[in-house]
N, C-alpha and C positions, 0 to 999 in steps of 0.2 A: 148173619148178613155178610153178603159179600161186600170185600171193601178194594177197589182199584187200586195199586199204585203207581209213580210213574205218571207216563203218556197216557193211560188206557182210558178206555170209559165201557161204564158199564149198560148194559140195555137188556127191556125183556123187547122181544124180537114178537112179531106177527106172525100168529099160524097159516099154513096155507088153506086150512080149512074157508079159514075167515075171509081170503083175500079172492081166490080163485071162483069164480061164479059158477063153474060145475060140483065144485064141492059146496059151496053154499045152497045148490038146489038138493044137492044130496042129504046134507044133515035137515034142509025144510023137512024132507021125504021121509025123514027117521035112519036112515043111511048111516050108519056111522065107520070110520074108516078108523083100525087102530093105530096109534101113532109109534108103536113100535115095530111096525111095517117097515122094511126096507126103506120101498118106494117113499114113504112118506117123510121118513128120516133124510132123506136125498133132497125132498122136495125142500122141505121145511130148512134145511141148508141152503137153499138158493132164496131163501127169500131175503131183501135190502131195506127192511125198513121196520123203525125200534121206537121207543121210548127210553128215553135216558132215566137212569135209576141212581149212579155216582157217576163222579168225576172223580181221575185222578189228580193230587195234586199241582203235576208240571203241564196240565193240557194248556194247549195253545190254544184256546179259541177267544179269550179275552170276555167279554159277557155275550158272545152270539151265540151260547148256549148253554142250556140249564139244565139242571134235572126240571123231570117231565116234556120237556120239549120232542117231539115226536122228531126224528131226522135220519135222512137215507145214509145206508152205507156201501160198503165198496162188497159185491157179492163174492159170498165165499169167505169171506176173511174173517178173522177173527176166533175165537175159541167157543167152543159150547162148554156151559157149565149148569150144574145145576145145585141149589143150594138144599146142602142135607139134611137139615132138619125144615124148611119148609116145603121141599120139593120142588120150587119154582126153576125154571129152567131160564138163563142168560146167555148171553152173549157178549164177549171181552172181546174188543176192537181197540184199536193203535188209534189217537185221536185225527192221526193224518185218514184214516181209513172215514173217518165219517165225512160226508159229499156235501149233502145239505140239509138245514134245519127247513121242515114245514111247517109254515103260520096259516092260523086259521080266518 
């Protein structure tokens, strides 16, 4: 597992598959687009919105956010990681970088 330190926080980040409505008519279609595709790696970069997975422990946010709390970040920022032994791919942002928490 990856563990934050610091300001960070950690997130698994939203594909663009899932988010963009022409790729979601594509994968209905059996369409599959590989995500080691450029394009796709560029896209999946510009995408702003996560689930929280750790907290580092100096974040400033006080309790307006948790782990699990889905919330927007700042596009572009942050690092891509992905974790070695389960493959899961993350995203480590600056806790200043996260914008806002979404409630359901």
């Amino acid at each position: 597992m990856i563990e934050p330190i610091g300001y960070r926080v950690l997130l698994t980040f939203e594909d663009i598959t899932d988010l963009d409505p022409d790729f979601r008519r594509a994968k209905k279609a059996g369409i599959v687009m590989p995500q080691e595709h450029e394009d796709m790696q560029r896209r999946n970069a510009g995408i702003d919105r996560g689930t929280v997975v750790a907290l580092g422990p100096s974040c400033d946010f006080g309790t307006k956010v948790k782990v699990g709390d889905r919330v927007g970040f700042a596009k572009h920022s942050g690092k891509l990681l992905e974790d070695e032994h389960t493959k899961v791919k993350y995203v480590m942002v600056n806790d200043e970088d996260v914008l806002y928490v979404q409630r359901s």
